[in-house]
PAMIGU-628722 format. One record per atom (N, C-alpha, C, CB): residue number from 0; x, y negated, z; residue in one letter. Coordinates in Angstrom, 3 decimals, always signed. Glycine has a CB too. Example, Ala and Ser with C-alpha at 12.3 -4.5 7.8 and 13.67 -1.06 7.14 Angstrom:
MARRO   k       c1       c2       c3 r
MARRO   0  +13.190   +5.690   +7.800 a
MARRO   0  +12.300   +4.500   +7.800 a
MARRO   0  +13.200   +3.300   +7.800 a
MARRO   0  +11.308   +4.473   +9.046 a
MARRO   1  +12.850   +2.250   +7.080 s
MARRO   1  +13.670   +1.060   +7.140 s
MARRO   1  +12.900   -0.030   +7.870 s
MARRO   1  +14.084   +0.598   +5.725 s
***
This chain:
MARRO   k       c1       c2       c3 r
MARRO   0  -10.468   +8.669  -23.292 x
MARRO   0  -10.048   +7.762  -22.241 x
MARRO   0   -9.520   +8.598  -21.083 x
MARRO   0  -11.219   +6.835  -21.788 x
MARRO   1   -8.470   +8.263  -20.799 x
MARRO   1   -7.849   +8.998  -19.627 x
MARRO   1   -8.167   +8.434  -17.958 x
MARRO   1   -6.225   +8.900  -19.930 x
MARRO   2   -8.187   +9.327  -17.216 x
MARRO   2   -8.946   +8.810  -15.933 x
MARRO   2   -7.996   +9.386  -14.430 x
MARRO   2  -10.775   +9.580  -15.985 x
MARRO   3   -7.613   +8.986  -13.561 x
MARRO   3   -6.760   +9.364  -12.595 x
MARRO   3   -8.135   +9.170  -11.025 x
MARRO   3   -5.077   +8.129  -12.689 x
MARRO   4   -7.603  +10.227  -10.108 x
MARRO   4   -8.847  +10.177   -9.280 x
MARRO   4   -8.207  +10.013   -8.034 x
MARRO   4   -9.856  +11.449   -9.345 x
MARRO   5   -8.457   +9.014   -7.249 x
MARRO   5   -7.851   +8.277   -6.101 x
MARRO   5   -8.916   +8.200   -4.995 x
MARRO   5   -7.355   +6.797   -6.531 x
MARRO   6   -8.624   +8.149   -4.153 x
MARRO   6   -9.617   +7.624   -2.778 x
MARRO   6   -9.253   +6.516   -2.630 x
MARRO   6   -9.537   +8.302   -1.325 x
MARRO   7  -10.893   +5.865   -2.618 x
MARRO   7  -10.376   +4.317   -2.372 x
MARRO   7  -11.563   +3.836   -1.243 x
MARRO   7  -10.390   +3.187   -4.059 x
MARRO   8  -10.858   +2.994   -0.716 x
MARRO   8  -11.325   +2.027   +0.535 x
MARRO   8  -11.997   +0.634   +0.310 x
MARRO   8  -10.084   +1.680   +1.368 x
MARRO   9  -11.025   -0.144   +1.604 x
MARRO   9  -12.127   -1.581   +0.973 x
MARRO   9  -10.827   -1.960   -0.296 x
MARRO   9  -12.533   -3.484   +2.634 x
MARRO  10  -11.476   -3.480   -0.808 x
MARRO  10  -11.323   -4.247   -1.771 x
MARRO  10  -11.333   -5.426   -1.730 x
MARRO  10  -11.911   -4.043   -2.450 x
MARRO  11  -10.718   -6.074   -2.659 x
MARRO  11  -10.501   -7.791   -2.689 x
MARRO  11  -10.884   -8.417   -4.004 x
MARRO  11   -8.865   -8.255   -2.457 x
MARRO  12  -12.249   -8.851   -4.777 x
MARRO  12  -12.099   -9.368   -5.961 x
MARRO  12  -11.859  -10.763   -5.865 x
MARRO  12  -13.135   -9.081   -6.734 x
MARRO  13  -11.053  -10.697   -6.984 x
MARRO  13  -10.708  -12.124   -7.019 x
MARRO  13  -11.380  -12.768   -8.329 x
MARRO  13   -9.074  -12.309   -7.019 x
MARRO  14  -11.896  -13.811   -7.785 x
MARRO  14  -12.810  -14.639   -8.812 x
MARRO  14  -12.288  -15.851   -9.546 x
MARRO  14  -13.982  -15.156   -8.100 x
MARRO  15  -10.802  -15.658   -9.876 x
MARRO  15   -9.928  -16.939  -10.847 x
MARRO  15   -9.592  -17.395   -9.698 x
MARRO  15  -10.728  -18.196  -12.000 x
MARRO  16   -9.072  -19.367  -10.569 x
MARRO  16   -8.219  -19.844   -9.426 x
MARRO  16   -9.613  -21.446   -9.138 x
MARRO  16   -5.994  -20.321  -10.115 x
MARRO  17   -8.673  -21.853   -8.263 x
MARRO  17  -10.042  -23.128   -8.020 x
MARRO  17   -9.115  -24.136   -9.000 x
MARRO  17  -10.450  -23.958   -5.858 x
MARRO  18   -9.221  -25.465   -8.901 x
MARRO  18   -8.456  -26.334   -8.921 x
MARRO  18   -7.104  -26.773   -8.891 x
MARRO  18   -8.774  -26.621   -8.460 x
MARRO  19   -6.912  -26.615   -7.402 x
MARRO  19   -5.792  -26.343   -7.131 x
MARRO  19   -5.082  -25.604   -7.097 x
MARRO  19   -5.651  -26.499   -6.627 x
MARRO  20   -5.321  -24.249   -7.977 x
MARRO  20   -4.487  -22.920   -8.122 x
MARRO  20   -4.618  -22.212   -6.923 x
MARRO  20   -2.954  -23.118   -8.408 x
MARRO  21   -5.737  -22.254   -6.606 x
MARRO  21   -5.466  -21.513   -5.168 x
MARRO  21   -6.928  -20.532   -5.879 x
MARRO  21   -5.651  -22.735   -3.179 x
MARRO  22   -6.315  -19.070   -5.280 x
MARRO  22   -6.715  -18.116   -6.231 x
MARRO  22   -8.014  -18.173   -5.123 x
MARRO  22   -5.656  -16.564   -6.635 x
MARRO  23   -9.320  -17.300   -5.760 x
MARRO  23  -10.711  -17.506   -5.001 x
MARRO  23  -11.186  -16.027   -4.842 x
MARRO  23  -11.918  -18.503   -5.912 x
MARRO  24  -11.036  -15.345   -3.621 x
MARRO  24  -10.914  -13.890   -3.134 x
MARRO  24  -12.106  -13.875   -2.587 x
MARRO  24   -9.741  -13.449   -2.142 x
MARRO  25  -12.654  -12.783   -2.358 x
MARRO  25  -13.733  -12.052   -1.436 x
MARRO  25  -13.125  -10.614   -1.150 x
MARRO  25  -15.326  -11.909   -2.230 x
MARRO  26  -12.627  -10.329   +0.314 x
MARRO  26  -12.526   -9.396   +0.783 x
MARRO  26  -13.696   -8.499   +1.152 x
MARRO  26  -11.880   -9.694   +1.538 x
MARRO  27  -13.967   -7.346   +0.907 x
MARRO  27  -15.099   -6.098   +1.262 x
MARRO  27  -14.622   -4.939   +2.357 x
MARRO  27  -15.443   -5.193   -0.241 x
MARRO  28  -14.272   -4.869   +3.280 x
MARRO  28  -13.749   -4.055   +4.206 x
MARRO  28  -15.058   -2.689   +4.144 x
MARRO  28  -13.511   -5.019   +5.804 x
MARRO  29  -14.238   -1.820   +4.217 x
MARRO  29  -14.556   +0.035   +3.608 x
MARRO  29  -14.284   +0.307   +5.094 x
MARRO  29  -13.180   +1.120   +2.114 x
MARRO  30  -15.639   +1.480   +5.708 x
MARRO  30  -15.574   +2.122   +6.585 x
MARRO  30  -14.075   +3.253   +6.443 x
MARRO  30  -16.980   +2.647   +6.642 x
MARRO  31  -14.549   +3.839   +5.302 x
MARRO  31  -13.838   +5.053   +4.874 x
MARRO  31  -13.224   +5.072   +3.622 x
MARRO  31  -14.647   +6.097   +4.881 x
MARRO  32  -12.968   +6.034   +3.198 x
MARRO  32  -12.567   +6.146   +1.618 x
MARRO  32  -13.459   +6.823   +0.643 x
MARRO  32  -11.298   +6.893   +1.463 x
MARRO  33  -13.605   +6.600   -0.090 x
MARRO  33  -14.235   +7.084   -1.298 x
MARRO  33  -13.205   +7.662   -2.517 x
MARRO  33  -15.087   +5.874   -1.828 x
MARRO  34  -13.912   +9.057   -2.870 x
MARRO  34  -13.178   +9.512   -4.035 x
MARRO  34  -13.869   +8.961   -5.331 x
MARRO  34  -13.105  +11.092   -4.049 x
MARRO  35  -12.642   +8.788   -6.215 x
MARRO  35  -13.287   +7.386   -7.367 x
MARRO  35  -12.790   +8.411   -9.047 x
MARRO  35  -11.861   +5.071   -7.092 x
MARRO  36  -13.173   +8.112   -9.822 x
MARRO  36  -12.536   +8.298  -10.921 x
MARRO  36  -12.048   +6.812  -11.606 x
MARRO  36  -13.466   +9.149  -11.779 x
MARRO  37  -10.779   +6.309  -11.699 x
MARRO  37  -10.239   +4.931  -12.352 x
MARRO  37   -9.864   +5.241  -13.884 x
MARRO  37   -8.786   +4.320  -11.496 x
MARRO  38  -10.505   +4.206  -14.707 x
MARRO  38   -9.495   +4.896  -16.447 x
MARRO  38   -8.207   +3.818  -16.113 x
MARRO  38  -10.576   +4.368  -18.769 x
MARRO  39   -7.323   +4.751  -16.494 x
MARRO  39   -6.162   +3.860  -16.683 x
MARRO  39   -5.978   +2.981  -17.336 x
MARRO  39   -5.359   +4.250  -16.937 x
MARRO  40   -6.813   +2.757  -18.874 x
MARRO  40   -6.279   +1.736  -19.411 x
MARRO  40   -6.925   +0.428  -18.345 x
MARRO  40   -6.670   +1.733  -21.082 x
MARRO  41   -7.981   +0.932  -17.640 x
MARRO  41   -8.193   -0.958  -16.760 x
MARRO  41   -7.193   -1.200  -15.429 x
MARRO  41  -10.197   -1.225  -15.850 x
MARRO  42   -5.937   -0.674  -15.241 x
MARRO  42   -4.985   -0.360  -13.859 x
MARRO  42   -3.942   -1.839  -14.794 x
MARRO  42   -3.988   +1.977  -13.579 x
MARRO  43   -3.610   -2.627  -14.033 x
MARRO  43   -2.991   -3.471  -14.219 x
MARRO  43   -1.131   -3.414  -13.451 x
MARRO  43   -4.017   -4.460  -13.803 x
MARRO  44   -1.738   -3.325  -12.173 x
MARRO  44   -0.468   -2.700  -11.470 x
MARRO  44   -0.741   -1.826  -10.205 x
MARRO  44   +0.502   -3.866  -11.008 x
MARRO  45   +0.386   -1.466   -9.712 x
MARRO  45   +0.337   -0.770   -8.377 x
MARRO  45   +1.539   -1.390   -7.437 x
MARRO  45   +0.522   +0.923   -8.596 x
MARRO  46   +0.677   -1.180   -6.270 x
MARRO  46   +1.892   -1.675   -5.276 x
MARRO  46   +1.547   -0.216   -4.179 x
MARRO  46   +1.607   -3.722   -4.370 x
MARRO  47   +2.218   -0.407   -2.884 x
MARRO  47   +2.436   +0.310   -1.650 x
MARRO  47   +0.843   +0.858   -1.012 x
MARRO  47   +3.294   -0.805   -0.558 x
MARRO  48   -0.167   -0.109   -1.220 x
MARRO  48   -1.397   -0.246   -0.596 x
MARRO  48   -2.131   -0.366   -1.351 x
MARRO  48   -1.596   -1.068   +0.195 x
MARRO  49   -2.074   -0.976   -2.390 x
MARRO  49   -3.435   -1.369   -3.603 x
MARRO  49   -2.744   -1.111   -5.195 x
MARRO  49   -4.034   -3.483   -3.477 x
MARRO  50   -3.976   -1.075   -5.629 x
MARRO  50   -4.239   -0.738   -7.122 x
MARRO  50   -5.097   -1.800   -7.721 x
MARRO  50   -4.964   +0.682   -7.315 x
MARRO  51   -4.259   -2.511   -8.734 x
MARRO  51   -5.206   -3.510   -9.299 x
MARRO  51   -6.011   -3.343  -10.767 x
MARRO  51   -4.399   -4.714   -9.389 x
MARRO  52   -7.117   -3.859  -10.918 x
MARRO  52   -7.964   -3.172  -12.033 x
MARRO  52   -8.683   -4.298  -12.468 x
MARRO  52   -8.963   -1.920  -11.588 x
MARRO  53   -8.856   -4.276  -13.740 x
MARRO  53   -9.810   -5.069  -14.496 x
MARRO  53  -11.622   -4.905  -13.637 x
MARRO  53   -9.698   -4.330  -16.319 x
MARRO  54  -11.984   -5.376  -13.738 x
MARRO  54  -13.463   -5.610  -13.025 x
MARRO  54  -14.253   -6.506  -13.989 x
MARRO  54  -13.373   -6.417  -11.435 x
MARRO  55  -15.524   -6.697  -13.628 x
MARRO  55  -16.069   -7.604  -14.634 x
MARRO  55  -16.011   -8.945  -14.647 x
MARRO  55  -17.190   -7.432  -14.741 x
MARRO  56  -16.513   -9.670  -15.847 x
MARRO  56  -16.367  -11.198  -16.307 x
MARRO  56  -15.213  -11.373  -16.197 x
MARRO  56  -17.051  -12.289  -15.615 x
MARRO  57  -13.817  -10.670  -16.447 x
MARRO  57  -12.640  -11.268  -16.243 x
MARRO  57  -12.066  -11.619  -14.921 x
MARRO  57  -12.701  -12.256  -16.883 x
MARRO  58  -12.720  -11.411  -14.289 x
MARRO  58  -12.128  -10.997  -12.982 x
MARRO  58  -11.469   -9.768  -12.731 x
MARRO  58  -13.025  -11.011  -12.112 x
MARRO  59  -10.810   -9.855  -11.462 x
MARRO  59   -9.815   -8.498  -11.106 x
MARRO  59  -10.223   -7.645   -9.584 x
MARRO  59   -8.003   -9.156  -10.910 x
MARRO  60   -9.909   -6.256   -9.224 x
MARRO  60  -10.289   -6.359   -8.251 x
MARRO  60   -8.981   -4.942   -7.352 x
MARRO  60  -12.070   -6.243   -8.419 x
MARRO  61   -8.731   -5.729   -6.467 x
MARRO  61   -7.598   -4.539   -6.025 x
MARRO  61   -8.535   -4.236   -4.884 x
MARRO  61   -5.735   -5.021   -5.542 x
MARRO  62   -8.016   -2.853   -5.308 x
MARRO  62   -8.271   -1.504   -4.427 x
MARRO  62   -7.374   -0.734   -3.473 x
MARRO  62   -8.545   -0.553   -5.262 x
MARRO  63   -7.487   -0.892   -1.597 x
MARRO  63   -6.857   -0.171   -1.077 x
MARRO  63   -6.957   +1.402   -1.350 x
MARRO  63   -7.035   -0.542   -0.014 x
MARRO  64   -6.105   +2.021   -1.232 x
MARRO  64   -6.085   +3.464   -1.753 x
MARRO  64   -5.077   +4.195   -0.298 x
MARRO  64   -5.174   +3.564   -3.675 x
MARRO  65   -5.628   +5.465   -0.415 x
MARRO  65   -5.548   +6.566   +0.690 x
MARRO  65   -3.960   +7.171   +0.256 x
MARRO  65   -7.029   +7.907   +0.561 x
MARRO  66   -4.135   +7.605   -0.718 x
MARRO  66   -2.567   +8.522   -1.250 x
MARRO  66   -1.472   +7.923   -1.105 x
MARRO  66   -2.377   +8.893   -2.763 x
MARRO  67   -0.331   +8.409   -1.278 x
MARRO  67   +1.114   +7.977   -1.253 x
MARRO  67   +1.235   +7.187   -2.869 x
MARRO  67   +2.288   +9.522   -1.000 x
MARRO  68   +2.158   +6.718   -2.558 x
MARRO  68   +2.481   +5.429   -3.846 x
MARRO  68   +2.965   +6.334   -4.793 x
MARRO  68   +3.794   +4.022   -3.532 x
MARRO  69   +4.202   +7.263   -4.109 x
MARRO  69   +5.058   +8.113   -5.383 x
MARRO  69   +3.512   +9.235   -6.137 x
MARRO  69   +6.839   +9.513   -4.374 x
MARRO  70   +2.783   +9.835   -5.343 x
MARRO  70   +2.417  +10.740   -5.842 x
MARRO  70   +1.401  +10.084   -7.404 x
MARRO  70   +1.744  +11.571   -4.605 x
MARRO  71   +0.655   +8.613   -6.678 x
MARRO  71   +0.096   +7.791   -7.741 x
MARRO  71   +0.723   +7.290   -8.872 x
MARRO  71   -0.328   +6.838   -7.271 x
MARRO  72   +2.291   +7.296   -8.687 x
MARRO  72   +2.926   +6.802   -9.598 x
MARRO  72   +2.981   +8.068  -10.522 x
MARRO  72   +4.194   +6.149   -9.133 x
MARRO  73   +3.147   +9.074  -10.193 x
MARRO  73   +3.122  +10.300  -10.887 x
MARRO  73   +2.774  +10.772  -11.707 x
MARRO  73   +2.903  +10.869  -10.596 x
MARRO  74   +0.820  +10.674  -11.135 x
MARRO  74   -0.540  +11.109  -11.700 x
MARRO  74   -0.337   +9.619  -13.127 x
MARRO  74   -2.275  +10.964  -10.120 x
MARRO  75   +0.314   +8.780  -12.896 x
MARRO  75   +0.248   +7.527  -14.039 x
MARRO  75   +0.919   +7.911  -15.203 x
MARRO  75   +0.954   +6.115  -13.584 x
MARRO  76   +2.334   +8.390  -14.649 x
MARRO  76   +3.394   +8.670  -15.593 x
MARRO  76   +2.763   +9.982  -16.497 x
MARRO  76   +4.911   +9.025  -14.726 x
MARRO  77   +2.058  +11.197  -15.924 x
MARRO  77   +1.545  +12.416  -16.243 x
MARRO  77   +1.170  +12.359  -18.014 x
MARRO  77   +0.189  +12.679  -15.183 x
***
């Protein structure tokens, strides 16, 4: 299993949608950052600020992250 190592901050899991499609979040606000080990196969996507990842029961959970986007895109492509 391959693993990429990021600093990560706070987080947002999202717990499905309600009813009305309106998706059901819990934000966790992070003093600081934390250095993490992520396996790639649970990375769903990346954007500018967050990294999204499989989490448990089928839920998802994006992760603010410290590094530059290109250099993460990098360590992915590697």
């Amino acid at each position: 299993m391959d693993f990429i190592e990021l600093h990560l901050g706070s987080y947002i899991i999202s717990h499905g949608y309600d009813k009305n499609n309106n998706e059901k979040i819990v934000h966790i606000p992070a003093d600081n950052f934390a250095k993490k080990l992520i396996a790639v196969s649970r990375i769903k996507s990346l954007s500018d600020k967050y990294i999204l990842t499989d989490y448990v029961d089928g839920r998802w959970i994006y992760w603010e992250y410290k590094e530059d986007f290109e250099d993460v895109k990098k360590l992915l492509n590697a």
